[in-house]
Steps between C-alpha positions, in 0.01 A plus 500: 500500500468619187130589323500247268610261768191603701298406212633153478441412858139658432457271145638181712270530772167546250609160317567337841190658685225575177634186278656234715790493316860523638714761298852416306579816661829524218227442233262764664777746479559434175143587372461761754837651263349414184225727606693809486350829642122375464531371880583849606112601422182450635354421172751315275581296828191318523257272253152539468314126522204666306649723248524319154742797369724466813480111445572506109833725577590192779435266206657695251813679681586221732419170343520541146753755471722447857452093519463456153169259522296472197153700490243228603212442723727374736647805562162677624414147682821561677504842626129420595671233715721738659257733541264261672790385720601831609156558639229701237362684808879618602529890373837539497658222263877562440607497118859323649302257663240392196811510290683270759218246463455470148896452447458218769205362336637489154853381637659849309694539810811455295389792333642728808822312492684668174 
């Protein structure tokens, strides 16, 4: 099994395990792509709940620019959401799996199908 196939089995068991949710694993894989390199280290890998600068890049790399959302308060309300749903108190919160969530909760999975 490859690395990046490791990761995937890691990212599905956090949404099934830390967010109830049961994983498109195809869709998974395709974020878990879309990420690039980033998954490959300790730091770009993860998201910081409490760090407004790691939260504006979400907003601003992923939604705006990635999904192509509008800039609105629903766009912080949303990764709050996630955020909150992943678990505030959990440490290690994978960017694949935040990203996963707010494509499902905005219905951008179509996004991952080009």
């Amino acid at each position: 099994m490859s690395k990046r196939d490791e990761l995937i089995v890691k990212y599905a068991a956090d949404l099934k395990d830390k967010c109830g949710v049961t994983p498109n694993i195809d869709l998974l894989t395709k974020v878990t792509i879309g990420c690039g390199p980033a998954i490959y280290n300790a730091d770009s890998a993860t998201v910081s709940g409490s760090d407004n600068t790691e939260l504006a890049t979400v907003k601003n790399n992923f939604l705006i620019k990635k999904l192509g959302l509008p800039d609105s308060a629903d766009l912080d309300k949303a990764i709050d959401t996630v955020i909150e749903k992943y678990g505030r108190s959990n440490k290690n919160k994978y960017r694949v799996v935040v990203y996963y969530l707010l494509a499902v909760h905005f219905k951008k999975e179509s996004v991952y199908n080009k």
